[in-house]
gemmi code that builds the backbone of each chain (N, CA, C; Angstrom):
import gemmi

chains = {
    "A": [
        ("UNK", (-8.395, -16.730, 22.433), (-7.583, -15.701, 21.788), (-7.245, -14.593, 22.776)),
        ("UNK", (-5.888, -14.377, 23.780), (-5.714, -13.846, 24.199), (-4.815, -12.952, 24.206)),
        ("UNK", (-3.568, -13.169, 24.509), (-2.107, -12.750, 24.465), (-1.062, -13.327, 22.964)),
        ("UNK", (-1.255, -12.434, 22.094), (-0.318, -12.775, 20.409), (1.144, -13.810, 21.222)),
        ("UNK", (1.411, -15.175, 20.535), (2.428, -15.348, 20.439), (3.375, -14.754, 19.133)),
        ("UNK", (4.365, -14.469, 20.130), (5.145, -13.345, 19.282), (6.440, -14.066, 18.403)),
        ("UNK", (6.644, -15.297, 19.821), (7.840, -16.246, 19.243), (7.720, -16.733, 17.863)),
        ("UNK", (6.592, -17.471, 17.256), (6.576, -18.056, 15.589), (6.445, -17.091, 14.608)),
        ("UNK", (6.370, -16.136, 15.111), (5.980, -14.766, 14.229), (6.819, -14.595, 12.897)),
        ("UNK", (6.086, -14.378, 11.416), (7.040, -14.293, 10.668), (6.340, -13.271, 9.548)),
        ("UNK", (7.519, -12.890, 8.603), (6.723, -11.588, 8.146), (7.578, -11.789, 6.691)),
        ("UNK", (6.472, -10.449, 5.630), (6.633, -11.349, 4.139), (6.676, -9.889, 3.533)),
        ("UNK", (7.425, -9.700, 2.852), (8.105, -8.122, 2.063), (7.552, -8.814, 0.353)),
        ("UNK", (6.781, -7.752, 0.095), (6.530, -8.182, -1.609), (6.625, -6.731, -2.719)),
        ("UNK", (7.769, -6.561, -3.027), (8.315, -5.434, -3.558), (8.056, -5.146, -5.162)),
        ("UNK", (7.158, -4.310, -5.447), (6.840, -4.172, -7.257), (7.449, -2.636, -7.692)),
        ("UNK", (7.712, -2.500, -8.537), (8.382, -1.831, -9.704), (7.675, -1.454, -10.694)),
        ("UNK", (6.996, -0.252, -10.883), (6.126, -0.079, -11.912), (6.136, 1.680, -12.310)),
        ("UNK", (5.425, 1.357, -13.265), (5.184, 2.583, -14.256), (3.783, 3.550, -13.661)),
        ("UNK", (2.378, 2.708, -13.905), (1.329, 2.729, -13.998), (0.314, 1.994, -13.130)),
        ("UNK", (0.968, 0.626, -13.672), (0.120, -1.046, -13.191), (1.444, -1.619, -12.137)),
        ("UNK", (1.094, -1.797, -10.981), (1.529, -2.763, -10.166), (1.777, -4.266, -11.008)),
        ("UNK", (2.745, -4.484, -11.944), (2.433, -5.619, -12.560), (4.448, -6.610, -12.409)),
        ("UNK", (4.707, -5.621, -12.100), (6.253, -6.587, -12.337), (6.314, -6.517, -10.410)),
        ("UNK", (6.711, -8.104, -10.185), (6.832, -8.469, -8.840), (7.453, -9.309, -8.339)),
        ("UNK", (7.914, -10.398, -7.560), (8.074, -11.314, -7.055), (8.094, -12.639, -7.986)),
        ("UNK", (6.746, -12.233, -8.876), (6.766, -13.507, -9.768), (7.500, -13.483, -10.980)),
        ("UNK", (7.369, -12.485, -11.289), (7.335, -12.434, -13.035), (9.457, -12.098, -12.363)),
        ("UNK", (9.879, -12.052, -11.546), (11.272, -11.911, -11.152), (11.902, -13.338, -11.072)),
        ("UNK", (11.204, -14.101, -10.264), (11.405, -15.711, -10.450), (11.221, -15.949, -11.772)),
        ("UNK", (10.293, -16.052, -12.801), (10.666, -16.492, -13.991), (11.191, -15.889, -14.404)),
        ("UNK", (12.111, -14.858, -14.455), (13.382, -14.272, -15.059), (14.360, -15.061, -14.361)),
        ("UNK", (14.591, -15.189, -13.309), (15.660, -15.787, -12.459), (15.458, -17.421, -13.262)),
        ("UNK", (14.964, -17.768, -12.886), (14.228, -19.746, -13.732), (15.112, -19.878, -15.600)),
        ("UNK", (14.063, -18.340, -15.981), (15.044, -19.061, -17.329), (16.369, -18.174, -17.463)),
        ("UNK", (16.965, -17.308, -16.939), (18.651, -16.618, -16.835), (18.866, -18.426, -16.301)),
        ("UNK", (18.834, -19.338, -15.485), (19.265, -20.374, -15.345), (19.128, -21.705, -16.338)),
        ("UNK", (17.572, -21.936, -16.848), (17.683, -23.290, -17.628), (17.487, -22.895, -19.030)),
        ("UNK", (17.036, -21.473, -19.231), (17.631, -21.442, -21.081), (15.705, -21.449, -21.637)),
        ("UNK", (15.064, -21.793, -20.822), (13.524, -22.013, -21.738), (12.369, -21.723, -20.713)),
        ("UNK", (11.657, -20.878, -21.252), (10.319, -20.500, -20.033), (9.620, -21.546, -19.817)),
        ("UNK", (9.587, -22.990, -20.450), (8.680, -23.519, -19.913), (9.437, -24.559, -18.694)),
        ("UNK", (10.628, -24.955, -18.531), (11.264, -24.988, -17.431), (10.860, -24.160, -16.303)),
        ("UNK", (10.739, -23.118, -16.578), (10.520, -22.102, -15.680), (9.589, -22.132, -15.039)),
        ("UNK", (7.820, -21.817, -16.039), (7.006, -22.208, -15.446), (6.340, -23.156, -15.018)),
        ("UNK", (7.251, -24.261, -14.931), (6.664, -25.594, -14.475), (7.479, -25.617, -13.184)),
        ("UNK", (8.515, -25.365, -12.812), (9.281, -24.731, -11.548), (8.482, -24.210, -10.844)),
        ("UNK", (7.754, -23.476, -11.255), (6.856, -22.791, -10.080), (4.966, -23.108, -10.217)),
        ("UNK", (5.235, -24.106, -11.186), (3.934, -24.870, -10.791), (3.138, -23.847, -11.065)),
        ("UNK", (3.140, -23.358, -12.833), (2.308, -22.200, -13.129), (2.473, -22.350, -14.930)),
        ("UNK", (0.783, -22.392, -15.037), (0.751, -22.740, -16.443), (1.116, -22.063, -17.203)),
        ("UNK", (1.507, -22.155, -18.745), (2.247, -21.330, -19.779), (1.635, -20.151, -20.324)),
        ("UNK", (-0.069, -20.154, -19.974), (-0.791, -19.065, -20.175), (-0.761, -18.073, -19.108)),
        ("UNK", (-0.387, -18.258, -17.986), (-0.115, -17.656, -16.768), (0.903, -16.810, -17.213)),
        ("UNK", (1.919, -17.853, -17.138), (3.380, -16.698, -17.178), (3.458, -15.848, -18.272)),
        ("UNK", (3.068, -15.960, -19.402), (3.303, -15.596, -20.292), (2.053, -13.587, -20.730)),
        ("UNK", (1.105, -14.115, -19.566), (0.116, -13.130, -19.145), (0.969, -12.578, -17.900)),
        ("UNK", (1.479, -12.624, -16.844), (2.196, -11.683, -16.003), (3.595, -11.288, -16.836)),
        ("UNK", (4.264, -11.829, -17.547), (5.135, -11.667, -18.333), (4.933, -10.342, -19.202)),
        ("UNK", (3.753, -10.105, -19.642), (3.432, -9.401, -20.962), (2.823, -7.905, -20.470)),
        ("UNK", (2.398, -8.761, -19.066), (1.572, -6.959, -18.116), (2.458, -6.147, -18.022)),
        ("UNK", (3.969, -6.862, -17.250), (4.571, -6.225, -17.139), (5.758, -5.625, -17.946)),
        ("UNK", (5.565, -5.980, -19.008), (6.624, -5.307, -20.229), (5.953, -4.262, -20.771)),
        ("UNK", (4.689, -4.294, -20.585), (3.619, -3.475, -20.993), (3.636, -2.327, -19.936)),
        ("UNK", (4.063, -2.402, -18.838), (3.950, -1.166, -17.780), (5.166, -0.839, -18.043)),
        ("UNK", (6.334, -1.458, -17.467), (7.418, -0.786, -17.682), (8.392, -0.209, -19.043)),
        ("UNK", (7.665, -0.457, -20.133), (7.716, -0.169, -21.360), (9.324, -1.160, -22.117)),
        ("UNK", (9.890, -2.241, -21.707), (10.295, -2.820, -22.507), (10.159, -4.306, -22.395)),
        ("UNK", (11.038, -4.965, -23.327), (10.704, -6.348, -23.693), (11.942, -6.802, -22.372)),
        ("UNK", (11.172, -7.940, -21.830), (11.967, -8.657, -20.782), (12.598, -9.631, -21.151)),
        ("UNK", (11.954, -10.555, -21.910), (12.413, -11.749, -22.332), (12.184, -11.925, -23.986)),
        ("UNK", (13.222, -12.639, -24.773), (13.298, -13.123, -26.035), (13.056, -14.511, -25.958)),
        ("UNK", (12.366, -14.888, -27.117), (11.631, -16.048, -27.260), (11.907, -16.922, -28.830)),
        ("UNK", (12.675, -17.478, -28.973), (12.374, -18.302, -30.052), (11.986, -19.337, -30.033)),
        ("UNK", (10.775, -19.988, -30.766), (9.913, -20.695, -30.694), (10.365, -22.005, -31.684)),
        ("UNK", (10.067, -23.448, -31.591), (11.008, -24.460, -32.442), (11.943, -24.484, -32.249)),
        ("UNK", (12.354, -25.169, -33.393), (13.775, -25.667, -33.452), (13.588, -26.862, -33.100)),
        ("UNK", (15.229, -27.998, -33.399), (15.303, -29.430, -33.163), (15.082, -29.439, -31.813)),
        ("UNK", (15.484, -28.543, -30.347), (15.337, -28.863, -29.185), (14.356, -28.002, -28.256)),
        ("UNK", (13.034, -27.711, -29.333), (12.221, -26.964, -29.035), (12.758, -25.804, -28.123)),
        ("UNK", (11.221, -24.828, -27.786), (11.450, -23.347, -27.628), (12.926, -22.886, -26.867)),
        ("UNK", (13.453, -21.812, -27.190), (14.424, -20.956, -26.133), (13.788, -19.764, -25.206)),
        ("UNK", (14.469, -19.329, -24.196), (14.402, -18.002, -23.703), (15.612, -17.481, -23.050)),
        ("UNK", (15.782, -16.021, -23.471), (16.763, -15.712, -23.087), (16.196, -14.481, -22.740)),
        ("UNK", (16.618, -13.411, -20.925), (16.366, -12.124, -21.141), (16.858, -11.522, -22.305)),
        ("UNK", (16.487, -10.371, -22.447), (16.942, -9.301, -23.287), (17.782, -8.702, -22.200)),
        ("UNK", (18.703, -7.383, -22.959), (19.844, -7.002, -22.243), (18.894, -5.944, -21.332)),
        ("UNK", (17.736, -5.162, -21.570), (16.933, -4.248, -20.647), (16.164, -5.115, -19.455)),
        ("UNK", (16.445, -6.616, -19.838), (15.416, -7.552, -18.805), (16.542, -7.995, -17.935)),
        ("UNK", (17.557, -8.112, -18.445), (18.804, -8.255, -17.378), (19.054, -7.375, -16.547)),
        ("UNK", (19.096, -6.564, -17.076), (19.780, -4.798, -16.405), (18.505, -4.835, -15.567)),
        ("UNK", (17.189, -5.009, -15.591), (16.701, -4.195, -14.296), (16.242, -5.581, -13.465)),
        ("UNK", (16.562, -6.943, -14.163), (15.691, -7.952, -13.338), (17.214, -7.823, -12.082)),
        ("UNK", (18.462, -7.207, -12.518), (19.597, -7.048, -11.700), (19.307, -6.495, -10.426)),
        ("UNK", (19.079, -5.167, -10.824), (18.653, -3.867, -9.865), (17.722, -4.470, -8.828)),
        ("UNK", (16.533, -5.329, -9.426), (15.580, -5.929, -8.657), (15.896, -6.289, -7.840)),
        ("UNK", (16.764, -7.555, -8.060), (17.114, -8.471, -6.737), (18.102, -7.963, -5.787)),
        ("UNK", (18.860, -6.557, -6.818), (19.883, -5.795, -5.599), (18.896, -5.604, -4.668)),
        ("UNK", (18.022, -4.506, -5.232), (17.048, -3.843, -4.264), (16.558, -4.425, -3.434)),
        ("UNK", (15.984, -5.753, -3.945), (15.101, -6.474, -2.656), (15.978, -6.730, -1.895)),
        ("UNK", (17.044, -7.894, -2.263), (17.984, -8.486, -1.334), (18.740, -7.516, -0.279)),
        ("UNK", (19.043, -6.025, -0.335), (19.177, -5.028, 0.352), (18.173, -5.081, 1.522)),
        ("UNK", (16.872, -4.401, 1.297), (15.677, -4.507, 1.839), (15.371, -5.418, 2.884)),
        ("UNK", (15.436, -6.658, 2.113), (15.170, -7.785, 3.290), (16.682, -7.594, 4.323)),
        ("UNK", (17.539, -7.519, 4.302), (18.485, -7.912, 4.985), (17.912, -6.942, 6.423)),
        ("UNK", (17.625, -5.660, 5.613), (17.462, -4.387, 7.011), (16.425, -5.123, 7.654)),
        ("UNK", (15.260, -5.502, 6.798), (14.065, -5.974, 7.162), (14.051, -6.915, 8.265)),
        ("UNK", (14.836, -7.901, 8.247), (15.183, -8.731, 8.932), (15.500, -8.429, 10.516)),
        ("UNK", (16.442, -7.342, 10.458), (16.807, -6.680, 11.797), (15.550, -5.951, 12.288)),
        ("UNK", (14.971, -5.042, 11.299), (14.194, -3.829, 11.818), (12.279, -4.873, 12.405)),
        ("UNK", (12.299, -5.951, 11.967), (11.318, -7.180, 12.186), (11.898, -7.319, 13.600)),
        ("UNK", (12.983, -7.599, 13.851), (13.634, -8.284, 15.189), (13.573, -7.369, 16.457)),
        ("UNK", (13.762, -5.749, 15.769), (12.898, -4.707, 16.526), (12.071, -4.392, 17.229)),
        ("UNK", (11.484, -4.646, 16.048), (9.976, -4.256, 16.994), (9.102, -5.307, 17.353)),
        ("UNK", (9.449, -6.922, 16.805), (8.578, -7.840, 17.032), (9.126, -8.539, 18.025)),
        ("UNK", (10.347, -8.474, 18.411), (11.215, -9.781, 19.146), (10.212, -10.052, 20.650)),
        ("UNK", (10.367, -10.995, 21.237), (10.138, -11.092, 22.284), (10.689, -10.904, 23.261)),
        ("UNK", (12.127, -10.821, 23.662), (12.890, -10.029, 24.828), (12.243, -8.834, 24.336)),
        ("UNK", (11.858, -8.126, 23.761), (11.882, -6.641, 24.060), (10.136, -6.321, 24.916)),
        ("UNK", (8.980, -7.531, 23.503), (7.960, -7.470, 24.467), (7.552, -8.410, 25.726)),
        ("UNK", (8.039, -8.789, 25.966), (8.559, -9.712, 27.491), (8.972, -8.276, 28.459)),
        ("UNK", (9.800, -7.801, 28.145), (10.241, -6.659, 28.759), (9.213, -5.841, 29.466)),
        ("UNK", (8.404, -5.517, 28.200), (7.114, -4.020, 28.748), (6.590, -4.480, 30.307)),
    ],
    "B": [
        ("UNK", (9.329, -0.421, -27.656), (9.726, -0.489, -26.474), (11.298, -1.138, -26.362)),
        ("UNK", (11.765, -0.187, -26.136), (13.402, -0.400, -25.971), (13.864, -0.127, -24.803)),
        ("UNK", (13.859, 1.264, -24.579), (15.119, 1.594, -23.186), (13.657, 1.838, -21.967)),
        ("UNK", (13.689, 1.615, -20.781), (12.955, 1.686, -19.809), (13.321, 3.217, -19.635)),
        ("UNK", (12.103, 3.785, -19.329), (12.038, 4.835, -18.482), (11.867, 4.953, -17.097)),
        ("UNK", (13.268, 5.662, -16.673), (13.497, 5.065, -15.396), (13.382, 6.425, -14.296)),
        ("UNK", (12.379, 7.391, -15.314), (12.423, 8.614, -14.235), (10.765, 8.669, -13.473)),
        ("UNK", (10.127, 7.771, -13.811), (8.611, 7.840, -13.492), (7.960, 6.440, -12.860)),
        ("UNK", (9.634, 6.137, -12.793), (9.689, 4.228, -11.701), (9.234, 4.943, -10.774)),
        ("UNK", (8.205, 3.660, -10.514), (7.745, 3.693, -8.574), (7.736, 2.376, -8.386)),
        ("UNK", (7.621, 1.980, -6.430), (7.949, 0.795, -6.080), (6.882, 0.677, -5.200)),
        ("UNK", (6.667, -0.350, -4.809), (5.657, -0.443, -3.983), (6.009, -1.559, -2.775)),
        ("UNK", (5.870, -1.657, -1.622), (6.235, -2.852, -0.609), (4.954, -2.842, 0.222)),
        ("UNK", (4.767, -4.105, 0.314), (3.311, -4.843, 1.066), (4.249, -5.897, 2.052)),
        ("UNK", (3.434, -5.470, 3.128), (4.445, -6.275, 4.817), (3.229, -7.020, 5.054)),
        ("UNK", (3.584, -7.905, 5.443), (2.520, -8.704, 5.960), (3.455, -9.546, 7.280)),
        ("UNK", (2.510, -9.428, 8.522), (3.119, -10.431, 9.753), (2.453, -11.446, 9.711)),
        ("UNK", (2.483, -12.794, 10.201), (1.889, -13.653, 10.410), (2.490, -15.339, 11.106)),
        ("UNK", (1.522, -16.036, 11.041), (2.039, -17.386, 11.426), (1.866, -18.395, 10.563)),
        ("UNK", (0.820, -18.054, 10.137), (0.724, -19.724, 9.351), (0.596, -18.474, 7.628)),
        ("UNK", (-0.742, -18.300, 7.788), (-1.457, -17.549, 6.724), (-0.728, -16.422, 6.610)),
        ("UNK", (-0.722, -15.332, 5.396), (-0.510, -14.457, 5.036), (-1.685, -13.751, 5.004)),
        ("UNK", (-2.455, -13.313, 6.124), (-3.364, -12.494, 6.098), (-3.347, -11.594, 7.039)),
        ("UNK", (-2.543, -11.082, 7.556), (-2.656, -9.478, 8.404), (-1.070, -8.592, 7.143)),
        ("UNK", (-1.604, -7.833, 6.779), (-1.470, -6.816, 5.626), (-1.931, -5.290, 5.895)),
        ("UNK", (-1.304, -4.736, 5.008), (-1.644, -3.014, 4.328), (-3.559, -3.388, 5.108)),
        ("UNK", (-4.118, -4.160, 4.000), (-5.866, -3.711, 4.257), (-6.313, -4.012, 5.913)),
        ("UNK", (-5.739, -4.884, 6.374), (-6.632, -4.923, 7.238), (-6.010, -4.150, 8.444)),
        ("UNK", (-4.528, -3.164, 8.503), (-4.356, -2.470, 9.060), (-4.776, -1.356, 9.116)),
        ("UNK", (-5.054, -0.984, 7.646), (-6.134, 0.453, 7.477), (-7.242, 0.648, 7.877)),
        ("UNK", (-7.819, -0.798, 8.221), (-9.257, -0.681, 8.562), (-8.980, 0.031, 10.127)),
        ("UNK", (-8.042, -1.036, 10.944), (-7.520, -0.283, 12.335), (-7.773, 0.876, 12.133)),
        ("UNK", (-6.542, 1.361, 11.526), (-6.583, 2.928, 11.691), (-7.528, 3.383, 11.556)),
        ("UNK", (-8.228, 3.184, 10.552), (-9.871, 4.208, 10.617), (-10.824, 3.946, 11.883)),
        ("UNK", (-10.394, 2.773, 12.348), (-11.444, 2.138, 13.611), (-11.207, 3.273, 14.524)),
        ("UNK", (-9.746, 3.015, 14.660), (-9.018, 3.904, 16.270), (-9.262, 5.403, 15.721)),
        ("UNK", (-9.756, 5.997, 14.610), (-9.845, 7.388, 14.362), (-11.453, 7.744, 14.545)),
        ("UNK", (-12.411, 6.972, 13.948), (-13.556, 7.114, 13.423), (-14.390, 6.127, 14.634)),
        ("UNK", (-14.150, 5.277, 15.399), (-14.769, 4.908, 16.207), (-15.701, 3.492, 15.959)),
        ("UNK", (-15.739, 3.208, 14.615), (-16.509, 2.760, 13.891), (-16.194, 2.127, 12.704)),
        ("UNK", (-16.521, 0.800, 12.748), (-16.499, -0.423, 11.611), (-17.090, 0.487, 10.344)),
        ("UNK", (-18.050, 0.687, 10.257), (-18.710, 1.090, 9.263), (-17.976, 2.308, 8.621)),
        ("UNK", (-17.738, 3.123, 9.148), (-16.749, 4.246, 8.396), (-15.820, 4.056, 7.758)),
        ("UNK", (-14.944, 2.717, 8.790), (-13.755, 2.500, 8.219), (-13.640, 1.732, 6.604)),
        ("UNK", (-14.922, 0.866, 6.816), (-15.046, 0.153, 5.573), (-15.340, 0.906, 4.268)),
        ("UNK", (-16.436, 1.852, 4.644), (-16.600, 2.972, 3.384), (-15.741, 3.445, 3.232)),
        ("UNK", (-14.929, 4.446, 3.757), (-13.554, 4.850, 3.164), (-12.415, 4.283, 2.808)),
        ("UNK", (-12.511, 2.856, 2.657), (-11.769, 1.839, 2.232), (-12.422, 1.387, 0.262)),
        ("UNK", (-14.181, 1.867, 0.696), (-14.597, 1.645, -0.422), (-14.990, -0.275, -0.392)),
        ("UNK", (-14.567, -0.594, 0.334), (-15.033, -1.807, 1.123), (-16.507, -2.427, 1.400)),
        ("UNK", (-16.550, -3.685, 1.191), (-18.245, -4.105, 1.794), (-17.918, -4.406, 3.092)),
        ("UNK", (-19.205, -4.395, 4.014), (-18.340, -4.743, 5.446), (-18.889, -6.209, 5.447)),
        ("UNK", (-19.202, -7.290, 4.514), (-19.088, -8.602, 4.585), (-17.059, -8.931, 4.537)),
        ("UNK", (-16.795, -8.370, 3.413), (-15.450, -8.319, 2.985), (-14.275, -7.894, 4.258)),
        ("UNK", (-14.666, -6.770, 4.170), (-13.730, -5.959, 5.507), (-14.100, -6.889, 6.726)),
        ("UNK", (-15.220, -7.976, 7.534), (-15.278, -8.590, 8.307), (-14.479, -9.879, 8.401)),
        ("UNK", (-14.371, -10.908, 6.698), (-13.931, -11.558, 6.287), (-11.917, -11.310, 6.625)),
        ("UNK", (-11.546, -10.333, 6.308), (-10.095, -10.142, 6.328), (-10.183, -9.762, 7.733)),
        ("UNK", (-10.481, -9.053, 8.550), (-10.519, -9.028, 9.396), (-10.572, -10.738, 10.588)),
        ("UNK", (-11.525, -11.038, 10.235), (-11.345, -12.280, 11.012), (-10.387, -13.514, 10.488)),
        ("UNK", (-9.899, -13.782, 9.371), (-9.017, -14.121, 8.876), (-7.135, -13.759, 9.146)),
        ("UNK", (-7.342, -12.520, 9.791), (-6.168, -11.808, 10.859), (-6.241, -12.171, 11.903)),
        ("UNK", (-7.411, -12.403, 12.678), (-7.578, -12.448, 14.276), (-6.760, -13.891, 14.423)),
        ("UNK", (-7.491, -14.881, 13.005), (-7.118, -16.677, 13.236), (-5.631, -16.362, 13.123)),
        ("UNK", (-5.632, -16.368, 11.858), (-4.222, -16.737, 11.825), (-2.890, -16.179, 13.777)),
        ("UNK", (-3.704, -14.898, 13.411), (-2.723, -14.126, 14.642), (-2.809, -14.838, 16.178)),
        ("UNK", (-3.973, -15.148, 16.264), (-4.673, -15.861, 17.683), (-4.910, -15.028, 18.201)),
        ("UNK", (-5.223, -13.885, 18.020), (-6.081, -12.666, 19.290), (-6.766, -11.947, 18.514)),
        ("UNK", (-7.401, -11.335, 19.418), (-8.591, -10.483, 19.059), (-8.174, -9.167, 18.841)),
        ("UNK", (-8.482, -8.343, 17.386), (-7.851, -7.097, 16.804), (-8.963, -5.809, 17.249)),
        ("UNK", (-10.282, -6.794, 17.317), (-11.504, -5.997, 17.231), (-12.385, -5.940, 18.223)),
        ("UNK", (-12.637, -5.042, 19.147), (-14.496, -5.178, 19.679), (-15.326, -4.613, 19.221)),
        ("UNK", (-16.321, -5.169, 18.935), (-17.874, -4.416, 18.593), (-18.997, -4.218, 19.411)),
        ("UNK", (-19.624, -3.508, 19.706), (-20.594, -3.397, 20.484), (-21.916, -3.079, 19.900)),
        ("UNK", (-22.673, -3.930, 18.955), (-23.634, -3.739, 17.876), (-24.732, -3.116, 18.967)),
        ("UNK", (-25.515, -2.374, 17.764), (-26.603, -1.849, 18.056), (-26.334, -0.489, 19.156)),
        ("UNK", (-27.556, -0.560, 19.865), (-27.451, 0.630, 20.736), (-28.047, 2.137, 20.110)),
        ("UNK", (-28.361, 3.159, 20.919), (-28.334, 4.082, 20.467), (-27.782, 4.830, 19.622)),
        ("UNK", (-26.957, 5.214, 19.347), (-26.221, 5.668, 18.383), (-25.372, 4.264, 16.819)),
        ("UNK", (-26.148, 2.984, 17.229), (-25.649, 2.273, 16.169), (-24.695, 1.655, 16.373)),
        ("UNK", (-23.579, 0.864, 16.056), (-22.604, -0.100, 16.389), (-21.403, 0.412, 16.763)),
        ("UNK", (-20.590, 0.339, 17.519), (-19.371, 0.890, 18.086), (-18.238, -0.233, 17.951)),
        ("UNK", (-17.393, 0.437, 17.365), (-15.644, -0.770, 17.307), (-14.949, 0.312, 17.852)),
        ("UNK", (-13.867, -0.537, 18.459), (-12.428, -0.177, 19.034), (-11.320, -1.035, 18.889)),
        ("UNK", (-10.229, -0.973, 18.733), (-9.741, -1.920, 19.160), (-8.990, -2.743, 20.320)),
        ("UNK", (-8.778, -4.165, 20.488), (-8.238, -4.908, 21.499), (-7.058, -3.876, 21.976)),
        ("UNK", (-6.919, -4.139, 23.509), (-5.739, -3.730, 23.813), (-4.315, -4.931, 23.105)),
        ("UNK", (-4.671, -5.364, 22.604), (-3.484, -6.611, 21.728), (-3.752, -6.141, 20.528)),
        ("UNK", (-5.006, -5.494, 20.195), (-5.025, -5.061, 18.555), (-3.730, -3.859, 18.485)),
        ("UNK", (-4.742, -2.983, 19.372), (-3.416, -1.255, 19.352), (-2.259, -1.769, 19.387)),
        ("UNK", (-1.472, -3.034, 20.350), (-0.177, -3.109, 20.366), (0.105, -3.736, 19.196)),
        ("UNK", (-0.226, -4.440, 18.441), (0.449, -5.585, 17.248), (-0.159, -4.403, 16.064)),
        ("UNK", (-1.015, -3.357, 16.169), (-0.841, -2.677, 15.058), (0.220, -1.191, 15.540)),
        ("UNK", (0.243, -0.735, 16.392), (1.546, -0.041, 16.480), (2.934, -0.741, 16.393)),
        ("UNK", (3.149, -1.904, 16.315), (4.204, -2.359, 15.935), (4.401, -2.160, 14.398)),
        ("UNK", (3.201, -2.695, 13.583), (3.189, -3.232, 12.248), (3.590, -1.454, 11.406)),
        ("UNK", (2.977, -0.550, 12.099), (3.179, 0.954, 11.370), (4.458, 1.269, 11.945)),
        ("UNK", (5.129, 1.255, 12.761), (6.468, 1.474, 13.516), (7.510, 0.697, 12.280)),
        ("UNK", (7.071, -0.712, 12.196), (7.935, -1.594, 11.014), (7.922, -0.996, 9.956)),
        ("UNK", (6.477, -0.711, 9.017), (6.565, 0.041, 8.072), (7.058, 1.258, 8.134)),
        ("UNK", (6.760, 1.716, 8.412), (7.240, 3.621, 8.558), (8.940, 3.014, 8.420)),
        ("UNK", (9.314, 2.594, 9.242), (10.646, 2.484, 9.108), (11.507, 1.770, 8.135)),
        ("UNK", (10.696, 0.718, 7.448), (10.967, 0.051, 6.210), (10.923, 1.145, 5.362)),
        ("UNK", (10.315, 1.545, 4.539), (9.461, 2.469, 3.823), (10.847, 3.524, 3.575)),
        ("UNK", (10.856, 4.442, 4.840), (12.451, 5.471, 4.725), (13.658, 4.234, 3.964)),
        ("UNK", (13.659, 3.823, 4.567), (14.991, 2.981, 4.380), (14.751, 2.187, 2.630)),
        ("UNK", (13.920, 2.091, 2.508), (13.225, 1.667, 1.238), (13.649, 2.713, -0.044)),
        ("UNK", (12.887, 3.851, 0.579), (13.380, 4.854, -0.368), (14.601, 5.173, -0.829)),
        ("UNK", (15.390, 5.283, 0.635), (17.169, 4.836, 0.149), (17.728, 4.776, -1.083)),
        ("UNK", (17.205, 3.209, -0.522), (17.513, 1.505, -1.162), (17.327, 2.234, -3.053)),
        ("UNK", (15.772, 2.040, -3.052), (15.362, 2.554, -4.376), (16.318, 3.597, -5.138)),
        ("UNK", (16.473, 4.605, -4.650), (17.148, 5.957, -5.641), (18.741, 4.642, -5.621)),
        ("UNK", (19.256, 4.802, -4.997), (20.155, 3.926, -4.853), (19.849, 2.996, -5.814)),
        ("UNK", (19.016, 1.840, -6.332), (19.623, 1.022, -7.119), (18.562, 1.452, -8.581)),
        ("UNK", (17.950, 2.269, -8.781), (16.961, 2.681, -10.011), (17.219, 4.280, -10.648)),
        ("UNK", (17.876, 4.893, -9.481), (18.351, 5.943, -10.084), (18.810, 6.636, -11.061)),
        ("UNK", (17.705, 7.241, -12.206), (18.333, 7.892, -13.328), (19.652, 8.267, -13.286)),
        ("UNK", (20.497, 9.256, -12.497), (21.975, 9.566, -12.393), (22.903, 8.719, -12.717)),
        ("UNK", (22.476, 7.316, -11.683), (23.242, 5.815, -11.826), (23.525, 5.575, -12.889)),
        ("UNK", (22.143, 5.108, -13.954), (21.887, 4.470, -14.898), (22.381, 5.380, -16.039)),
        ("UNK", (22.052, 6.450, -16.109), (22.950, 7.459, -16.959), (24.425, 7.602, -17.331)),
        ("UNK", (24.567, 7.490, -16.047), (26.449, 7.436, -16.014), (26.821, 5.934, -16.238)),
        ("UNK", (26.135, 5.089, -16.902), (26.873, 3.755, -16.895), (26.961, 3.713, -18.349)),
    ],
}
model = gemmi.Model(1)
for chain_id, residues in chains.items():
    chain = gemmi.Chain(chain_id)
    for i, (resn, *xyz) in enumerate(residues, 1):
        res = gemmi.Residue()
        res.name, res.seqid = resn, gemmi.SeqId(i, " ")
        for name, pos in zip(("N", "CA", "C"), xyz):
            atom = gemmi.Atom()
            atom.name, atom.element = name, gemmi.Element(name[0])
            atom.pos, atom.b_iso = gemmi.Position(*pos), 0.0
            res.add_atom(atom)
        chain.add_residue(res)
    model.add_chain(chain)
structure = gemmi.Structure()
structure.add_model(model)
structure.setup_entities()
């Protein structure tokens, strides 16, 4: 262990949104993103290879911190359960991914900054 | 729970560098800093509130993944155990606070910018 290779170097931004509790994040944003696409949380959480008691527990922390309902749920029916955000789970799961997707982009450069290797090759 | 309250939002961002693993982070950079201030493993871990089985554990779990050495110790002795860090520690953690610090401003931006009561008001 001598000299850091700098070349494979890679780096990981994990951005939360909260009230109180660090509870809305990365994840509970993917299963908003999962069912805004296939219509049912359990699509969702099988997408990310995460049981229905899981999601439905990061799901609930964080409606609970940020004080509204994220997702609507009707349960049955002939083509079993639905999910649909709610219009307050849209509106900020929006903002979210503005925000991050902003973030990373700088991130990306300001990483290339200070980590690149022409620059520490240079010193 | 209906409309989010969007004047007492906070955000939070966790950087992590690495190669394989996701283990050099927020904690085990703080420990640095207390090392390079306080002289000493043991301080740094108590004011972390830390066990120093734990704080050794993340710590060496940074060194692997990273391939260099963050830490020296010089156990025992008169005055009790002495840490510093690698001359590869100081440089790959003045990078990692240089990244943050500068994420972080630009972060804040970002945030008022896309969570901003004013915004959200006027829509």
């Amino acid at each position: 262990m001598n000299k850091i290779n700098y070349e494979n170097l890679n780096y990981d931004i994990k951005i939360k949104i909260y009230h109180d509790q660090k509870d809305f994040g990365p994840g509970v944003a993917k299963i908003m993103e999962l069912i805004r696409e296939t219509g049912t949380l359990s699509e969702a959480y099988r997408a990310m290879e995460m049981s229905s008691s899981k999601a439905w527990k990061i799901i609930k922390k964080a409606e609970k911190d940020l004080g509204i309902k994220l997702i609507d749920t009707v349960t049955g029916g002939a083509g079993g359960g639905k999910s649909t955000l709610t219009k307050e789970g849209e509106d900020f799961l929006d903002r979210y991914i503005s925000f991050s997707n902003e973030l990373e982009n700088i991130a990306k450069e300001l990483f290339n900054k200070h980590f690149s290797c022409d620059i520490i090759n240079k010193r």
